[in-house]
C-alpha positions in Angstrom: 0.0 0.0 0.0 1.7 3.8 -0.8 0.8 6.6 1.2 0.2 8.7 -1.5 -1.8 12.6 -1.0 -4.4 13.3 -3.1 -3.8 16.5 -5.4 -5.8 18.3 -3.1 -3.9 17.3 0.0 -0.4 17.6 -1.6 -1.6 21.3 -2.3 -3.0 22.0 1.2 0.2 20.9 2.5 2.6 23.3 0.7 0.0 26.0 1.7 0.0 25.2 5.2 3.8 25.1 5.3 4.1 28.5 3.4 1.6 29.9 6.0 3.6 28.5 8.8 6.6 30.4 7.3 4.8 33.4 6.9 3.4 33.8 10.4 6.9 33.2 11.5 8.0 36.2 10.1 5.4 38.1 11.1 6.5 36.8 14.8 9.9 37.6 14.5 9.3 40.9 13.5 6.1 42.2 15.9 8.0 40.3 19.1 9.9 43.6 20.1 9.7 47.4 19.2 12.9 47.3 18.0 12.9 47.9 14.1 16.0 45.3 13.5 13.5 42.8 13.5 10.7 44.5 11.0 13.4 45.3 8.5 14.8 41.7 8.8 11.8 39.9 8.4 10.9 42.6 5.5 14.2 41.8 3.7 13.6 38.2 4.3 9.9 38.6 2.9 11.1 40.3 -0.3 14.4 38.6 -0.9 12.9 34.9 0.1 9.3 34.5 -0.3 8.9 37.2 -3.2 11.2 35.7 -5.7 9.9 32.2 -4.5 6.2 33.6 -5.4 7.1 34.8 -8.9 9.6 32.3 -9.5 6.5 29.8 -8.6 4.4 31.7 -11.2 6.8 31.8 -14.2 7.4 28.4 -14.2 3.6 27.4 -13.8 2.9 29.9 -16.9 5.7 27.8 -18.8 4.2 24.7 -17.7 1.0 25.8 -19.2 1.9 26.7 -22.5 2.0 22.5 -22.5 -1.4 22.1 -21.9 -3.6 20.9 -23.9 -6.1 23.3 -24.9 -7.5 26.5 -26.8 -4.3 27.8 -27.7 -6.0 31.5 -28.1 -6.9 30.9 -24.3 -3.9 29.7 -23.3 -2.2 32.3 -24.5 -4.3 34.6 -22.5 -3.3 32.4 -19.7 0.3 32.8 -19.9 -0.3 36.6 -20.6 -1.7 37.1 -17.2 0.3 34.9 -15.2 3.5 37.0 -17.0 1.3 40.1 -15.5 0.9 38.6 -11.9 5.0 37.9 -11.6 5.7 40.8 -12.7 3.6 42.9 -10.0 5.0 40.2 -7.3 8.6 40.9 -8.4 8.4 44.9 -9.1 5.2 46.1 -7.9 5.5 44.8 -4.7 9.4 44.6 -4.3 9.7 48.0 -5.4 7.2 48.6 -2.5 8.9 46.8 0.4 12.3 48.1 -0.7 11.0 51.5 -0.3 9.7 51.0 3.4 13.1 49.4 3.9 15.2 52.5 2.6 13.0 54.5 4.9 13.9 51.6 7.5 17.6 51.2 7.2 18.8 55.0 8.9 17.2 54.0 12.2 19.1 50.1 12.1 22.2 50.3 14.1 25.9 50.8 12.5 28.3 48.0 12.5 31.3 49.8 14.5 33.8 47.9 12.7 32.4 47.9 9.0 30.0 50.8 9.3 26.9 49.4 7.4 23.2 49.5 9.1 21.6 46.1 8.5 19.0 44.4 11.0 21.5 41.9 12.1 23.8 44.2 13.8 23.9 43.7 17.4 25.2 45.1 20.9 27.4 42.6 22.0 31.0 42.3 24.4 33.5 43.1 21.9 35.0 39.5 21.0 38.3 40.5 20.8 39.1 41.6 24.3 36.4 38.6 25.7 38.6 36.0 23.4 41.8 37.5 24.8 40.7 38.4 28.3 38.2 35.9 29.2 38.3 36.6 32.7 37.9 40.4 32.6 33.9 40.8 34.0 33.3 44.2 31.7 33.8 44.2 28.6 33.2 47.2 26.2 29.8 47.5 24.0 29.8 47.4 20.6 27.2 47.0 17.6 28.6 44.5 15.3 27.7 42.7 12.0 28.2 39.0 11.9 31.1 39.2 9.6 32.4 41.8 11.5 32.5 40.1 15.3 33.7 37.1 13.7 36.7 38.8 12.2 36.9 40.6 15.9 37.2 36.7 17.4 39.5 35.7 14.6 42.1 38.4 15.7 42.4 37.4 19.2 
């Protein structure tokens, strides 16, 4: 016996899942006040799940140019589906990457590499806590991934 899903299960699935991903977003970003969260999960909404969308689309309106069918209507099909990726990928991207250049002045500035992106944090600079582990204070800084792990690296 296969445990096979029906069409109609299969596609319930990958909706569930994609709302699942969605409301994680949204919970990473509404948890705090702080805007390093909105302007991640923004980023991650346009960069991840908008090119996913219209990538989604343009190969469906591919696929359907294979169906059999009115070709006249088909046509119309692909025409429209060409439309919707197109206002996914611009209409909407333009959008979010508006709010997020109105977004990125208030993120925090890397101290080492000076760029403002939502995954900048205030952390014990990882340099003196690598070399002086026993030391209690350690100074403040905002850093970048990249950045504190080239800190670390020094030591």
């Amino acid at each position: 016996m296969t445990d096979k899903m029906t069409l109609d299960q299969e596609l319930a699935a990958a909706v569930a899942i994609a709302r699942i991903g969605l409301e994680r977003l949204r919970d990473v970003a509404t948890r705090t006040a702080d805007v390093a969260p909105h302007a991640a999960a923004l980023q991650a909404l346009r960069k991840g799940v908008l090119e996913a969308v219209g990538e989604t689309i343009g190969t469906i309106a591919v696929s359907v140019t294979e169906v059999d069918g009115d070709d006249e209507q088909i046509e119309r099909v692909t025409e429209l589906l060409d439309e919707a990726q197109a206002y996914v990928e611009d209409s909407t991207g333009d959008r979010l990457d508006r709010v997020l250049e109105i977004l990125t002045p208030m993120l925090l500035a890397c101290e080492d590499c000076g760029q403002k992106k939502p995954e900048v944090r205030v952390m014990p600079d990882p340099f003196s806590t690598a070399v002086y582990p026993e030391e209690p204070d350690h100074y403040q800084m905002p850093l970048c991934p990249p950045c504190a792990t080239a800190r670390f690296e020094e030591s």
